[in-house]
VOGU-3710 file (C-alpha; in Angstrom, 3 decimals, decimal comma):
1> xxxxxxxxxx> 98,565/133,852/122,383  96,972/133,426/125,506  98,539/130,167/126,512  102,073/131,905/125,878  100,896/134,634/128,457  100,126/132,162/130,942  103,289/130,559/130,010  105,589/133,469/130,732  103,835/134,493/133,772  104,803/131,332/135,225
11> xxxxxxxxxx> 108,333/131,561/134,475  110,923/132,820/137,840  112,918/135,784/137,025  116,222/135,190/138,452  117,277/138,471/138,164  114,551/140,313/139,848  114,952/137,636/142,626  118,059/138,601/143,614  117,311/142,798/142,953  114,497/142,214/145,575
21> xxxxxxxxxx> 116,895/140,315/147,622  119,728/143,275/147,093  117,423/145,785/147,771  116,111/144,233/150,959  119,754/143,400/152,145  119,593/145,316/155,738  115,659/144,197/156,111  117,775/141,120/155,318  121,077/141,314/157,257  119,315/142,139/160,392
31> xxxxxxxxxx> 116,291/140,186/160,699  119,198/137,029/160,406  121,523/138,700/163,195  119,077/139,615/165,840  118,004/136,173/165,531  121,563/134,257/165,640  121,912/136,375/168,396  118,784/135,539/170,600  119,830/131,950/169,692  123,323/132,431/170,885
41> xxxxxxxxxx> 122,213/134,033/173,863  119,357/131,149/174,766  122,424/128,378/174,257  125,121/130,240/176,332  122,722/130,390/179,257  121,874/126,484/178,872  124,144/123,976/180,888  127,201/122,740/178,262  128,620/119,449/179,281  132,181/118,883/178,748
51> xxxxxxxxxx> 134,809/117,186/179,519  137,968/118,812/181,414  141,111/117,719/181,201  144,357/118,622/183,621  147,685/116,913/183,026  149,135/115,487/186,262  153,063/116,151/186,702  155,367/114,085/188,885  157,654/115,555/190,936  160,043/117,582/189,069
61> xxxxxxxxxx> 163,770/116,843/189,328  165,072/120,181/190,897  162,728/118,608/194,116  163,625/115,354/193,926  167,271/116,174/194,737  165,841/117,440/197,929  165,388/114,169/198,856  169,100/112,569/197,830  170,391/112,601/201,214  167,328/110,876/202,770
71> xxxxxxxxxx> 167,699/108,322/199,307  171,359/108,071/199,694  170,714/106,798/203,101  168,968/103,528/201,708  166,448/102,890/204,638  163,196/104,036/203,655  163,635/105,717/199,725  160,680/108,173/198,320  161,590/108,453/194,530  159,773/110,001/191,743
81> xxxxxxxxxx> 157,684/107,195/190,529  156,799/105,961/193,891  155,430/109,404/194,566  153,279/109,459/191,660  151,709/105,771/192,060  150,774/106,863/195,468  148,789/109,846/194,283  147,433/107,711/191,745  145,993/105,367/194,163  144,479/107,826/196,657
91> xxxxxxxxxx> 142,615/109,373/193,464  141,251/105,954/192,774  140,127/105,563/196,253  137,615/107,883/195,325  136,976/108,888/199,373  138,696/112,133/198,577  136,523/112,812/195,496  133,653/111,848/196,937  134,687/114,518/200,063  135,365/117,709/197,077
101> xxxxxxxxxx> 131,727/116,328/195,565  130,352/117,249/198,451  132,445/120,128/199,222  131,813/122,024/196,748  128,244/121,437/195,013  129,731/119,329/192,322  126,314/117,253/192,698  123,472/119,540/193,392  121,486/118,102/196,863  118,309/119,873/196,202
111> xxxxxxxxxx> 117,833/117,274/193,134  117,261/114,560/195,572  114,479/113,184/197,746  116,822/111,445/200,257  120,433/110,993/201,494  120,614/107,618/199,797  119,940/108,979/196,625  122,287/111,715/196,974  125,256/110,037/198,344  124,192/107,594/195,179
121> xxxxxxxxxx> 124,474/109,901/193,087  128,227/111,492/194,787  129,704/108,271/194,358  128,338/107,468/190,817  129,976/110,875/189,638  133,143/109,997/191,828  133,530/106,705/189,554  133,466/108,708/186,682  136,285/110,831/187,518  139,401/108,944/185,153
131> xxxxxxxxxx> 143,302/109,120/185,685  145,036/107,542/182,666  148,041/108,357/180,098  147,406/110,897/177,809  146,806/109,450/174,407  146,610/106,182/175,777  143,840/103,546/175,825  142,525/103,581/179,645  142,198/99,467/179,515  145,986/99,103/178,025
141> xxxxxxxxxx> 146,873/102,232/180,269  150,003/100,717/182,760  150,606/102,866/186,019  154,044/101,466/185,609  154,737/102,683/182,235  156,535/105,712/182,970  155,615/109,446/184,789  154,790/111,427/182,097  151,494/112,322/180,158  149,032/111,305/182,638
151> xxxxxxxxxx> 145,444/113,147/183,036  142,737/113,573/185,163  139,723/113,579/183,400  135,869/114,378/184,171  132,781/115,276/182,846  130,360/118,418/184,081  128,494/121,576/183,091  130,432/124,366/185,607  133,804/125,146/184,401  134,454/127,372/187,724
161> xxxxxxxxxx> 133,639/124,319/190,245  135,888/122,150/188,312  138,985/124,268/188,744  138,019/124,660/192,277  137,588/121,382/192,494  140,759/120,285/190,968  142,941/122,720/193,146  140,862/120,596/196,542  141,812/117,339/194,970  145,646/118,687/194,660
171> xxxxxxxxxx> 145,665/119,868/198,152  143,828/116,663/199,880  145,660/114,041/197,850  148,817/115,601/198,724  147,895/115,632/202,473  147,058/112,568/202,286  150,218/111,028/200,530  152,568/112,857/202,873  150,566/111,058/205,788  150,871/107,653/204,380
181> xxxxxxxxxx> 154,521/108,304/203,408  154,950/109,216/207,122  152,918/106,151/208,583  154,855/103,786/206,153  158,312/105,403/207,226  157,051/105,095/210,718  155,968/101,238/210,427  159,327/101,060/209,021  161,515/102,297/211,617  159,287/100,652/213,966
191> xxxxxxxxxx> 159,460/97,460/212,646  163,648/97,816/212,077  163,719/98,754/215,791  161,617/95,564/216,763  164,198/93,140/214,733  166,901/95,093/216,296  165,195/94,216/219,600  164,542/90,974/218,945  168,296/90,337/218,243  169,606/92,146/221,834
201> xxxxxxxxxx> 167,194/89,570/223,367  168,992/86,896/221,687  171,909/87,447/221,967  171,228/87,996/225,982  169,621/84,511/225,794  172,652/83,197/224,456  174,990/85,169/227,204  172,723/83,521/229,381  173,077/80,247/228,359  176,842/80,320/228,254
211> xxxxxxxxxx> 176,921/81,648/231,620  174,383/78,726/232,814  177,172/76,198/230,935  179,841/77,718/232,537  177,895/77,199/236,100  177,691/73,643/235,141  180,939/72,968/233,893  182,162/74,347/236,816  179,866/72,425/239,224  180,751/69,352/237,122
221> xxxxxxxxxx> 184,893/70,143/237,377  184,561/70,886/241,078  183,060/67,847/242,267  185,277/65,637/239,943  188,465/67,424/241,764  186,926/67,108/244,975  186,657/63,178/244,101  190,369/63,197/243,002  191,548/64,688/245,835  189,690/62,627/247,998
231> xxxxxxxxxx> 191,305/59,386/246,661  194,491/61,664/246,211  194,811/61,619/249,931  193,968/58,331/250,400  196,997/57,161/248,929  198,920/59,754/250,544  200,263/61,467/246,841  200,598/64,712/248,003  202,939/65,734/244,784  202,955/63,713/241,198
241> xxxxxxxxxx> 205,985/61,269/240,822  208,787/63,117/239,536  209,254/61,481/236,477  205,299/62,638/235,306  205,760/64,538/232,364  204,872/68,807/232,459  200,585/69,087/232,170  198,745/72,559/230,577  195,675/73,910/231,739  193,348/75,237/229,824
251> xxxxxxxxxx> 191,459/77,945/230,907  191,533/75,917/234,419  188,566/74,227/233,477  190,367/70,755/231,976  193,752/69,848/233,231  195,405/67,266/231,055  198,800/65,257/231,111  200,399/64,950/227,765  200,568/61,565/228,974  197,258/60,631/228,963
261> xxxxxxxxxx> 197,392/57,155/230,768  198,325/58,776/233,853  195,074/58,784/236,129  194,232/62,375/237,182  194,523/62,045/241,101  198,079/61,177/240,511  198,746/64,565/240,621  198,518/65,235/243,875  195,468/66,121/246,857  198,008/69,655/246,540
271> xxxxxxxxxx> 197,354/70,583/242,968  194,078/69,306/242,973  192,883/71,220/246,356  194,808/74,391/244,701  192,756/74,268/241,630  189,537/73,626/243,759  190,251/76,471/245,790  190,747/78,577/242,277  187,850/77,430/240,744  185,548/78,479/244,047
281> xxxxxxxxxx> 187,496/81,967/244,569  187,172/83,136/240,802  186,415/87,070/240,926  186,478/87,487/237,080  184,548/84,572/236,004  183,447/86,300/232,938  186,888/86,209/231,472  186,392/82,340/231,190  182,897/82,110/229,901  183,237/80,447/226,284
291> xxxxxxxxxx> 182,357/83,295/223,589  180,856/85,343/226,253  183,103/88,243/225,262  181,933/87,917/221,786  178,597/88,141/222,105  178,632/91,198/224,712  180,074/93,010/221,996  177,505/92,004/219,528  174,859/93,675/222,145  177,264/96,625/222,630
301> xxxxxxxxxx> 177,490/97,070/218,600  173,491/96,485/218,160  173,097/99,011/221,216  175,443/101,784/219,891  174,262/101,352/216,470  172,539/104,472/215,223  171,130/103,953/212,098  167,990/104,069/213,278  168,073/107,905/214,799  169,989/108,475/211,663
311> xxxxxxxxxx> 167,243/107,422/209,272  164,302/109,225/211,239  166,466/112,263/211,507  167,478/112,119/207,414  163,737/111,622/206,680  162,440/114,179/209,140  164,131/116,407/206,998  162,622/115,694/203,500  160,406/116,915/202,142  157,722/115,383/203,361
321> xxxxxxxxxx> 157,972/117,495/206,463  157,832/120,535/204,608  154,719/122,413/203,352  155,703/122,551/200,020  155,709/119,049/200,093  153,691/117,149/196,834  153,985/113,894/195,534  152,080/115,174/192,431  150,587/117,715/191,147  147,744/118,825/189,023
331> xxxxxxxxxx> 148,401/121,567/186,999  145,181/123,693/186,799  147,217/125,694/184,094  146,786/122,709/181,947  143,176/122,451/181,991  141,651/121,862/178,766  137,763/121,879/178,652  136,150/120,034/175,237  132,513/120,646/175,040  130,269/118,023/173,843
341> xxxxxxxxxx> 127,696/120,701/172,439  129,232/123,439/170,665  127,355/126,624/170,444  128,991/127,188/166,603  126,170/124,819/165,447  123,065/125,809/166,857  123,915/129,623/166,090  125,016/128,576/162,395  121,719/126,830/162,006  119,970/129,941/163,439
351> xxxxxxxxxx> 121,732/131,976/160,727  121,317/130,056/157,659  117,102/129,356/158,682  116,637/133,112/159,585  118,051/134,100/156,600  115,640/132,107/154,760  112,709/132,324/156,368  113,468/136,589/155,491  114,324/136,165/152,317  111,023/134,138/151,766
361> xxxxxxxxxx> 109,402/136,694/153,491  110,678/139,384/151,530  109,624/137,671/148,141  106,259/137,037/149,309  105,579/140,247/150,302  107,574/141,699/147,198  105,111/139,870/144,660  102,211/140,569/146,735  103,109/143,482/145,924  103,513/143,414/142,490
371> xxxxxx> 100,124/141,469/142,580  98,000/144,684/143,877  99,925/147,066/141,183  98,488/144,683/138,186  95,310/144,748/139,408  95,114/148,143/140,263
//
């Protein structure tokens, strides 16, 4: 009888487990909140790590037609994907990240012994900083691919120094591209106007050099005239036979018989001495230059040309002269932070284990309890 006591007394009673537990529910209930809330307190205090990520947009169509006329033009283009490439490669500079590290805290000084260290540590969290396609693996990840879907992406603990942050990164890249987009345009047109240079010295070389051939030619016609009329006289033929057939001259510089046996002094000291004084008494000498005329107006046409001004004046008034002016843009709206810890955990855990570490306190104390009533 006695070993059935001992038996029974042994035995858990379900039911007056959970009546305890019933009756105790408030003890219960807020033992467990008070201490999901301390832990969800302690946690939201603590530095959360997470990464943030803000989609970069191109420029959008509606602003790219702002820049049709300068396109349209066809001396120095800015299109859409150009635009964004450029941003793309400023950001992986990392100088301007490094400068809105600095800036703005992102790395805390104070944490460091030296300058090395810090500016160690600035660049190290500048590297980490990632532009790639959304979705996308970042080692397959072509800046060629396309303009869409690409985001900045970065790691911290402050979610109000990142959007700061990511509105001093807009602003500085964007500086920055329009300056480049200027210096290229500007190496550009300097460069065009240096060929364009280049060929008005030319073609002056080669005015130059006809006019020099024309000197000589003429040098080299006057004193063979001045040796035909010499022997001219000589013989005493003042006139060509009559029966000599007609001659042409062309340009005055070579005087031909269509019969071309005849020696040229036969034609006389008179027509020779006529076309020596001619040659020596020329007031338009430029008329007979060979293809001087020609190339004068190829230096007149290079001189007058104005697509040059044109082109400055077109790009001048992009928008890359304009304040509004972005070749991208990051789009704090977009930001999306993902924390590595989440605070549901840790405050779930701090539920469930309050709740029973109470409810084992409750039934200790409840058959402790019961305990003194036997015995009493």
């Amino acid at each position: 009888m006695n070993k059935l006591k001992v038996i029974n007394d042994s035995e858990i009673d379900l039911i007056e487990i959970f009546e305890t537990l019933w009756n105790n529910k408030l003890k219960l209930f807020g033992f467990t909140v008070i201490c999901t809330l301390l832990v969800f307190l302690y946690f939201k205090d603590q530095e959360r790590y997470f990464i943030a990520n803000v989609k970069l947009n191109p420029i959008t169509s509606y602003e790219y037609n702002n820049y049709k006329k300068n396109n349209d033009f066809g001396f120095y283009k800015i299109d859409i994907l150009n635009a964004l490439q450029l941003y793309i490669e400023i950001i992986n500079d990392r100088k301007i990240i490094e400068q809105v590290i600095i800036e703005n805290e992102l790395v805390e000084k104070k944490e460091y012994d030296n300058e090395k260290d810090y500016y160690n540590a600035v660049a190290s969290f500048a590297s980490s900083f990632s532009i790639r396609k959304e979705n996308y693996d970042i080692k397959n990840a072509n800046v060629n691919t396309n303009t869409s879907n690409w985001v900045l992406s970065v790691d911290h603990y402050d979610v109000e120094k990142i959007k700061i942050a990511i509105n001093s990164i807009n602003n500085l890249v964007n500086h920055e591209a329009k300056n480049i987009l200027k210096l290229k345009f500007n190496t550009y047109l300097s460069s065009a106007q240096q060929i364009k240079n280049f060929e008005i010295e030319d073609i002056e070389r080669l005015m130059q050099y006809s006019v020099d051939d024309y000197i000589h030619d003429t040098e080299a016609r006057l004193a063979f005239l001045r040796e035909q009329a010499i022997i001219a006289r000589k013989l005493k033929i003042e006139f060509p036979p009559n029966n000599f057939l007609t001659f042409q001259a062309d340009k005055g510089l070579i005087t031909k018989f269509e019969d071309v046996n005849n020696p040229f002094f036969t034609r006389g000291y008179v027509a020779i001495e006529s076309e020596i004084d001619l040659l020596q008494n020329r007031d338009n000498k430029e008329l007979f230059i060979n293809k001087l005329f020609e190339l004068e107006n190829k230096k007149r046409s290079l001189i007058e040309d104005k697509t040059l001004q044109r082109a400055e004046f077109l790009f001048n008034s992009s928008p890359v002269y304009s304040d509004n002016f972005y070749a991208a843009k990051l789009e704090e709206s977009s930001l999306k932070i993902e924390y590595f810890n989440s605070l549901l955990i840790p405050v779930a855990l701090a539920g469930i284990i309050s709740s029973i570490v109470c409810a084992i306190h409750i039934l200790l104390w409840n058959s402790i309890k019961n305990r003194r009533k036997k015995i009493l």
